[in-house]
C-alpha positions as CSV (number, residue, x, y, z in Angstrom):
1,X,24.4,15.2,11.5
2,X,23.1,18.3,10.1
3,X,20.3,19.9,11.1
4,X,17.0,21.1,9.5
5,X,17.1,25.0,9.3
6,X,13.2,25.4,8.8
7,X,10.1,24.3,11.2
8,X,8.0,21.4,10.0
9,X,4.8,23.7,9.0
10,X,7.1,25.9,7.4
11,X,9.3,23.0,5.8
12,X,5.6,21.7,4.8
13,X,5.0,25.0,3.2
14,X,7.7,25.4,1.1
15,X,8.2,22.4,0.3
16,X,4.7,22.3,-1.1
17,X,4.7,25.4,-2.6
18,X,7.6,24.2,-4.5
19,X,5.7,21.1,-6.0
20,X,2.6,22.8,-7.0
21,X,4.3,25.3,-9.1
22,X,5.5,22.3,-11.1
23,X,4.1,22.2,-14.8
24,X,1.0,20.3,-15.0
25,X,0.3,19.5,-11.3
26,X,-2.9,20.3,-9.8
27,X,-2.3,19.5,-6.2
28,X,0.4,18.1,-3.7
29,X,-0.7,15.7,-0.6
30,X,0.7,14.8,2.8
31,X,0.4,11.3,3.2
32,X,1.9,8.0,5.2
33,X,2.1,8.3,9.0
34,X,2.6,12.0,9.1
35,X,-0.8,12.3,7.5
36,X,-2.2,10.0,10.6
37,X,-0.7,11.5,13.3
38,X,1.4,7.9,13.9
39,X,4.9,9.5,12.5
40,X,8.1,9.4,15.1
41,X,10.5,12.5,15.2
42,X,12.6,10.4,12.7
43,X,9.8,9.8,10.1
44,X,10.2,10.6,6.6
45,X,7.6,13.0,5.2
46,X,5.5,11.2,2.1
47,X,4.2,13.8,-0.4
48,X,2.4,13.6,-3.8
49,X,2.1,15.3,-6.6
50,X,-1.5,15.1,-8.6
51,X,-0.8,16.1,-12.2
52,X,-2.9,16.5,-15.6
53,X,-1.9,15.7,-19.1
54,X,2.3,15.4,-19.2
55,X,4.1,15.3,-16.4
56,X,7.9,15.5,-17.0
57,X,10.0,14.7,-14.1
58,X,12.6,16.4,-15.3
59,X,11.2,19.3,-13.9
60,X,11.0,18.4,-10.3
61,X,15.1,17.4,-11.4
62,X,15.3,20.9,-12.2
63,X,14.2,22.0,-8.6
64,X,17.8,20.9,-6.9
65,X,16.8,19.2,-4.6
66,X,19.4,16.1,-3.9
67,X,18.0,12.1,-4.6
68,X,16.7,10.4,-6.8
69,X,13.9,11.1,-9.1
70,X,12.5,8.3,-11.3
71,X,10.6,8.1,-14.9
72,X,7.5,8.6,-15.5
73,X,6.1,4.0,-14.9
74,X,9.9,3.6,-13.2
75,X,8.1,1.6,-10.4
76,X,6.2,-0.4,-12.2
77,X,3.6,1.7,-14.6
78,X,0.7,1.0,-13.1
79,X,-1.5,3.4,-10.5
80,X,1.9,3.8,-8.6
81,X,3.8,5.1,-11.1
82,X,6.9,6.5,-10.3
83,X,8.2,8.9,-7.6
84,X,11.3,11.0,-5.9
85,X,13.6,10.2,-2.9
86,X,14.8,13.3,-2.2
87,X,16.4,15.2,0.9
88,X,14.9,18.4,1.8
89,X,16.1,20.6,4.7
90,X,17.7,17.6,5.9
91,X,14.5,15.9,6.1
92,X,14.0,12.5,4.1
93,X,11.2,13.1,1.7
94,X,9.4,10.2,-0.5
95,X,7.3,12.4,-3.8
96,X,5.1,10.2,-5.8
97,X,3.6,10.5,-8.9
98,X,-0.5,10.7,-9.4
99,X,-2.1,11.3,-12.9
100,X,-5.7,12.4,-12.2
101,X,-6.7,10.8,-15.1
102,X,-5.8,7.3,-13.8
103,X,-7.0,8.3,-10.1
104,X,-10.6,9.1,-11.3
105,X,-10.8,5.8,-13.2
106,X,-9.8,4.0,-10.6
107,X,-12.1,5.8,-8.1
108,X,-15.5,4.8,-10.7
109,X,-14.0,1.5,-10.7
110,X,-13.7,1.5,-7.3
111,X,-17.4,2.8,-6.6
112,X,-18.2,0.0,-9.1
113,X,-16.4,-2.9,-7.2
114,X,-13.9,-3.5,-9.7
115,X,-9.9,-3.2,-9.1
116,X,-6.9,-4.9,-9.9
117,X,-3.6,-6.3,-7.9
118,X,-0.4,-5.2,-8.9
119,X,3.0,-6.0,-8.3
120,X,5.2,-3.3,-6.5
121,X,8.2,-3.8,-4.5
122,X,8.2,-4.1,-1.1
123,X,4.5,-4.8,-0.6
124,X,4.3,-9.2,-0.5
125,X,0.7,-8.9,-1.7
126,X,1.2,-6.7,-4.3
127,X,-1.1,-3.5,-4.3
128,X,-4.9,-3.2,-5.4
129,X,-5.6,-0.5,-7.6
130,X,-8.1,1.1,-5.5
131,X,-5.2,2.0,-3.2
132,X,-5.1,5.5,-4.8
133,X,-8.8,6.4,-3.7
134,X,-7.7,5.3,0.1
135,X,-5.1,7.8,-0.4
136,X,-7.8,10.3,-1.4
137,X,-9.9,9.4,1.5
138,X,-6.9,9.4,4.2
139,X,-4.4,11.7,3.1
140,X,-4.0,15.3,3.6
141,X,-4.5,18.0,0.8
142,X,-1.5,21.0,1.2
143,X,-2.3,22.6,-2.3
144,X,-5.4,22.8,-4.7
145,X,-8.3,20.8,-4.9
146,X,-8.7,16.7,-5.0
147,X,-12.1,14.5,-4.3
148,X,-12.9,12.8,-1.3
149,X,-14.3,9.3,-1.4
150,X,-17.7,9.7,0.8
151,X,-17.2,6.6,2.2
152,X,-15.6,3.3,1.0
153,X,-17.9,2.0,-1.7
154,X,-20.4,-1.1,-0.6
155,X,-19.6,-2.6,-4.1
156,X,-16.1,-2.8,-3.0
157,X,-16.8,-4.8,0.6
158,X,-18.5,-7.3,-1.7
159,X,-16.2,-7.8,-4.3
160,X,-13.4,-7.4,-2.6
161,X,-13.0,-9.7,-0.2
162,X,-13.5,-12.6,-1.9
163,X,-11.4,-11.9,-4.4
164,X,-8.7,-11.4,-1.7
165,X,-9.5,-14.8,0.3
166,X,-9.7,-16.7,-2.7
167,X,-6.6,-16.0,-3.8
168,X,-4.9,-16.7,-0.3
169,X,-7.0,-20.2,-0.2
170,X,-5.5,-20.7,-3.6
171,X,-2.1,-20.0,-2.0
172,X,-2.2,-22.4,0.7
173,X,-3.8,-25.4,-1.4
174,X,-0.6,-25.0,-3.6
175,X,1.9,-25.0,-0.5
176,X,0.0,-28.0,0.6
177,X,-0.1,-29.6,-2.6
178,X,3.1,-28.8,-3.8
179,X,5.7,-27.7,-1.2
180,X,4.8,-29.4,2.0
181,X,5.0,-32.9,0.8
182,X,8.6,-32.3,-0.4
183,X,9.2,-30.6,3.5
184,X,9.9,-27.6,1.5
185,X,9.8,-25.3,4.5
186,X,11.0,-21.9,2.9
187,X,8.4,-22.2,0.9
188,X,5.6,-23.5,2.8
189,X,6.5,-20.3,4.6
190,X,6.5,-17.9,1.9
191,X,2.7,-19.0,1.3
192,X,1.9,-19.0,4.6
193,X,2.9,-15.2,4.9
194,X,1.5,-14.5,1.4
195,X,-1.8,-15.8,2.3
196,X,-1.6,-13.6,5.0
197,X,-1.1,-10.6,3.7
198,X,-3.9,-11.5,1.0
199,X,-6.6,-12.5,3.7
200,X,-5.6,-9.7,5.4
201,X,-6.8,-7.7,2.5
202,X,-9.6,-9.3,2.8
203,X,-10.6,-9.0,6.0
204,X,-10.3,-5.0,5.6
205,X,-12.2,-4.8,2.7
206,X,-14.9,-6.7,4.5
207,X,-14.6,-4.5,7.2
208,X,-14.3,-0.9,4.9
209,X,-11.1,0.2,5.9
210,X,-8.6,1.6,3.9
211,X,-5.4,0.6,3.1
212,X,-2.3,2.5,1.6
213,X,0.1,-0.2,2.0
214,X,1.4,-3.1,4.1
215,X,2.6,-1.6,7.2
216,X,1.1,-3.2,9.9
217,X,-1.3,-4.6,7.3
218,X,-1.5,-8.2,9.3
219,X,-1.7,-6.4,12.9
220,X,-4.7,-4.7,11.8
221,X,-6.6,-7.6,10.3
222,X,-5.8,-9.5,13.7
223,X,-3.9,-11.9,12.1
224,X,-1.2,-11.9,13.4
225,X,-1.6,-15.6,14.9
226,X,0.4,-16.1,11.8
227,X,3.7,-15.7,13.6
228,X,3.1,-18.5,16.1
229,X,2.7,-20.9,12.7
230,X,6.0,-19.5,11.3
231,X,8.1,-19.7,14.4
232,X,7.1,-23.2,14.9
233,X,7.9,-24.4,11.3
234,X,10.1,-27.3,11.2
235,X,10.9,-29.0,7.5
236,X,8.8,-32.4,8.2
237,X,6.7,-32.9,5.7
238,X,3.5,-34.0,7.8
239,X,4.2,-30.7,10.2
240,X,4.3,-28.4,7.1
241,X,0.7,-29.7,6.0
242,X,-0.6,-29.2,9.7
243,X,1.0,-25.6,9.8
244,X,-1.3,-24.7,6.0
245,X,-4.5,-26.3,8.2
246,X,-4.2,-24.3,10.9
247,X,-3.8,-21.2,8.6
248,X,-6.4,-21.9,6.6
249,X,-8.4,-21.9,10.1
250,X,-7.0,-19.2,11.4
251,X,-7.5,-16.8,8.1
252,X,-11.2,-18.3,7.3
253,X,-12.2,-17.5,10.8
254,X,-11.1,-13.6,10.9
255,X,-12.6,-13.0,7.7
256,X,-15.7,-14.7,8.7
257,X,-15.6,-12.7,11.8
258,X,-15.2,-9.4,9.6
259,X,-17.9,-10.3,7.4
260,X,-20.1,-10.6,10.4
C-alpha cells in the first residue's frame, strides 16, 4: 500500500490551504476524532469547508484530487449538505459542505431552543439541526475566522430533551402497540434501538453536551443497557411487550438521572 509522502501537520497544511483558496469559502475546519484527540493511526481526516453566497463544487473537482465530490443538497439538502470523499497523500479525507448563512441561523435558533431532526444516512436518529453549532463549539478552525458557541444554550437543555424523549416514548408505544402483539421481533427491535438513539439525544441535551453524530452516541448517554434487551429478544409476543417495558424503564430513568 502506498505511502503518504507528507507529515500530518504538513498534510494538514496543504491540504487546508488548498480549500481556503476555493471561491467563496471563508474557512476550513478539522473535525471528527482527529479534532478530539480520539483518532487511531488509520483514521480518516474530516475537514470542512465554510462558504458564503455560491459555492460550486465544481471547483474543489477542479483541484485533482481523486473521489468523489457531490452537489451542492446531494446528502440530503438540509444543514448537512453535501460533501467530498477524496484521497489525499494517500490519506482518506471526508470534506463537507457549510454555508454560513444556514450555520448562523441555526446557531440563533439554537440560542433560542428551536431545531429540527433530519434524516441523513447512516445516523438511525436522524440529525438535529443544531448539530452544526456543536461542530462550531468542538471542532478545530485551520483557516479564517468562525464563532464559537460560549456555551450550549439553556434554552436548548429545555427544549431539547423533551422533544427527544417524547419522540422515543412515541416509538416504543407503537412497537408495543403494533409490532409486539404480532411477535414481530425485527421490528420490535428496530424501535427498541431507535428509541435509543432518540433518548440518548435526550439525555445529552439534558446534560449540555454536544453531539456531532452517532458514534458512540448510546455509550455516552449510559444506555447502553439496551444491548442486554436486544440480545435477549425472542419472537413471543408476550416477551416482546416485556422487552418495550423494560426499555421504557431503562431510558426514563437515564434521562431523569440527566435532568437531575
Amino acid at each position: 500500500m502506498p505511502t503518504p509522502t507528507l507529515t500530518d501537520q504538513a498534510f494538514l497544511d496543504t491540504t487546508a490551504d488548498r480549500l481556503a483558496a476555493l471561491p467563496a469559502v471563508r474557512a476550513v475546519t478539522l473535525g471528527g476524532s482527529r479534532a478530539q484527540g480520539a483518532h487511531g493511526p488509520d483514521s480518516d481526516w474530516d475537514l470542512a469547508v465554510y462558504y458564503r453566497g455560491a459555492f460550486d463544487p465544481e471547483d474543489l473537482r477542479a483541484v485533482g484530487w481523486p473521489g468523489e465530490v457531490s452537489e451542492l443538497g446531494a446528502w440530503g439538502g438540509g444543514v448537512f449538505n453535501g460533501g467530498a470523499w477524496l484521497t489525499i497523500d494517500e490519506r482518506r479525507v471526508d470534506v463537507h459542505y457549510r454555508d454560513l448563512d444556514v450555520v448562523e441561523h441555526e446557531t440563533a435558533e439554537a440560542e433560542a431552543g428551536r431545531f429540527g431532526v433530519e434524516p441523513l444516512m447512516f445516523h438511525l436518529a436522524g440529525i438535529p439541526t443544531y448539530l452544526v453549532v456543536a461542530e462550531l463549539a468542538i471542532n478545530k478552525v485551520l483557516r479564517g475566522d468562525l464563532p464559537r458557541p460560549a456555551a450550549y444554550p439553556e434554552a436548548l437543555r429545555s427544549t431539547a430533551p423533551d422533544h427527544w424523549y417524547g419522540t422515543a416514548t412515541a416509538t416504543l408505544a407503537y412497537a408495543r402497540a403494533g409490532h409486539a402483539p404480532r411477535g414481530a421481533l425485527t421490528q420490535v427491535a428496530g424501535a427498541l434501538a431507535l428509541a435509543t438513539a432518540q433518548t440518548a439525544h435526550a439525555v445529552l441535551a439534558a446534560r449540555g453536551e454536544w453531539v456531532t453524530n452517532e458514534k458512540g452516541l448510546v455509550e455516552r448517554a449510559g444506555l447502553d443497557g439496551t444491548d442486554v434487551l436486544l440480545a435477549g429478544l425472542t419472537p413471543e409476543p408476550r416477551a416482546l411487550d416485556d422487552a418495550v417495558t423494560r426499555a421504557g424503564t431503562l431510558l426514563r430513568d437515564a434521562l431523569e438521572a440527566a435532568r437531575s
